[in-house]
C-alpha angles and dihedrals in degrees: 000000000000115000121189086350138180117184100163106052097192087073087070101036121082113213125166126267084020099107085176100091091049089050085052097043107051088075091063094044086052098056097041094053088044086052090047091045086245100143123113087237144025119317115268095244103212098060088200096054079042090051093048095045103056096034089060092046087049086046082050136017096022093044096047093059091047094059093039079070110181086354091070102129110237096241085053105045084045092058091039089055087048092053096046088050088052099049104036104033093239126130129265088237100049090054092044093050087049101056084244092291120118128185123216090242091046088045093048087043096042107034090081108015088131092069099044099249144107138227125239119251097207086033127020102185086074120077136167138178120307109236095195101040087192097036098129080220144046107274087202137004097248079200094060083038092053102056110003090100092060083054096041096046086048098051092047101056094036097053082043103040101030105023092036091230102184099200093235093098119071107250112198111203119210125286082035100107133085145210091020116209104234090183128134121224094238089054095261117127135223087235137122104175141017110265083068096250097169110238114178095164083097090055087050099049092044083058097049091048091052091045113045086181103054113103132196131218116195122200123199140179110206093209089058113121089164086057115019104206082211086069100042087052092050097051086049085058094046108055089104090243120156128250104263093052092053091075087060083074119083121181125204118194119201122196086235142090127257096303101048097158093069088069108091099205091062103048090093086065088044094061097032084058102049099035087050075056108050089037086054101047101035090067105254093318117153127215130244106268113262 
């Protein structure tokens, strides 16, 4: 079960001369701005059609300028322009200024610059003031801001009051460590390419094809900009299986951001998903009543 996965770094890092993250990303700025009512005009009413729409042209049309570089042809790059603007709420002007590459952190500062706020990068729905109205990125995640305190005051008192923590040892939480070390036992690397972007989907798809057996249940949160669930679903495409193995993926899709199962209205979905899941791949194995 992968839940708000990246496997394939390189989808959610924006290096330059990879024009990738920007093709699997346009589909995320397009249904946040849809959700903020941030479109030029009204709002596509089936979120799914919407969805589809907007992931081929990006597949297409969009992917195919990126990827003409300097030789985009001027009619082209204008009705490009035209079409990024439609789909994402953003000017004319900004897409042009940026080469018709966004980044997540330019989209969340720029979407709704002119009212002096920001988007959330785990969550987009959520949004708060700006700080800096002309910072070229987010100054704070309103989403983290929003609910990091609830997580924060838990874990203290449970390390404290259950695990019996006594403050004297260093904890490192996670993300506090640094140079982390992406080798393999047996000397192999995580790595595609050599500026050392981490890429596990091979090591996936070695294991499915292994394994026959083995299924996959991605999760994803369609408000997500940490982990684009476009890009999740591309590198799924694109592990080399063959056919009949690709039916051994399933993908679930929650109308949430990278932690969807915080949301209590959807925790019904959330169940129904994974115990469809475990049911399905456990043979026909029930589980104990609840």
């Amino acid at each position: 079960m992968l839940v708000s996965a990246v496997l394939q770094f390189n989808t959610i890092q924006f290096a330059p001369g990879d024009d990738l993250p920007y093709i699997v990303n346009l589909p995320s700025y397009a249904i946040t701005a849809r959700y903020l009512d941030a479109l030029p005009g009204p709002n596509p009413p089936d979120l799914e059609a919407f969805m589809a729409e907007v992931e081929e042209w990006s597949l297409t049309e969009y992917a195919t300028a990126l990827l003409a570089g300097g030789t985009l042809d001027p009619g082209t790059r204008t009705r490009v322009i035209d079409r990024m603007h439609r789909y994402t709420g953003l000017s004319h002007d900004f897409i042009e200024k940026s080469d018709l590459r966004v980044t997540a952190p330019a989209f969340e500062a720029e979407l709704l610059r002119d009212h002096g706020r920001i988007v959330g990068r785990l969550d987009s729905r959520f949004t708060g003031p700006a700080g800096d109205i002309l910072g070229a990125r987010p100054s704070h995640d309103p989403q983290s801001t929003a609910i990091s305190s609830a997580y924060t005051s838990a874990f203290n008192s449970y390390v404290r009051d259950e695990l019996g923590y006594d403050g004297d040892r260093e904890y490192v939480p996670s993300g506090g460590t640094r140079d982390w070390n992406w080798g393999r036992l047996g000397g192999g690397r995580a790595f595609v390419r050599g500026g050392g972007t981490p890429n596990v989907a091979p090591d996936l798809a070695t294991a499915m094809k292994r394994n026959p057996s083995l299924d996959v249940l991605l999760i994803n949160g369609i408000y997500d900009l940490a982990t684009p669930y476009f890009a999740a679903v591309w590198t799924m495409d694109h592990m080399g299986l063959p056919p009949e193995l690709r039916s051994n993926i399933e993908r679930a899709d929650f109308a949430a951001g990278h932690m969807m199962y915080v949301e209590q209205s959807l925790l019904p979905q959330w169940k129904e998903v994974l115990d469809r899941f475990i049911l399905r791949t456990a043979g026909g194995a029930r589980p104990v009543s609840e």
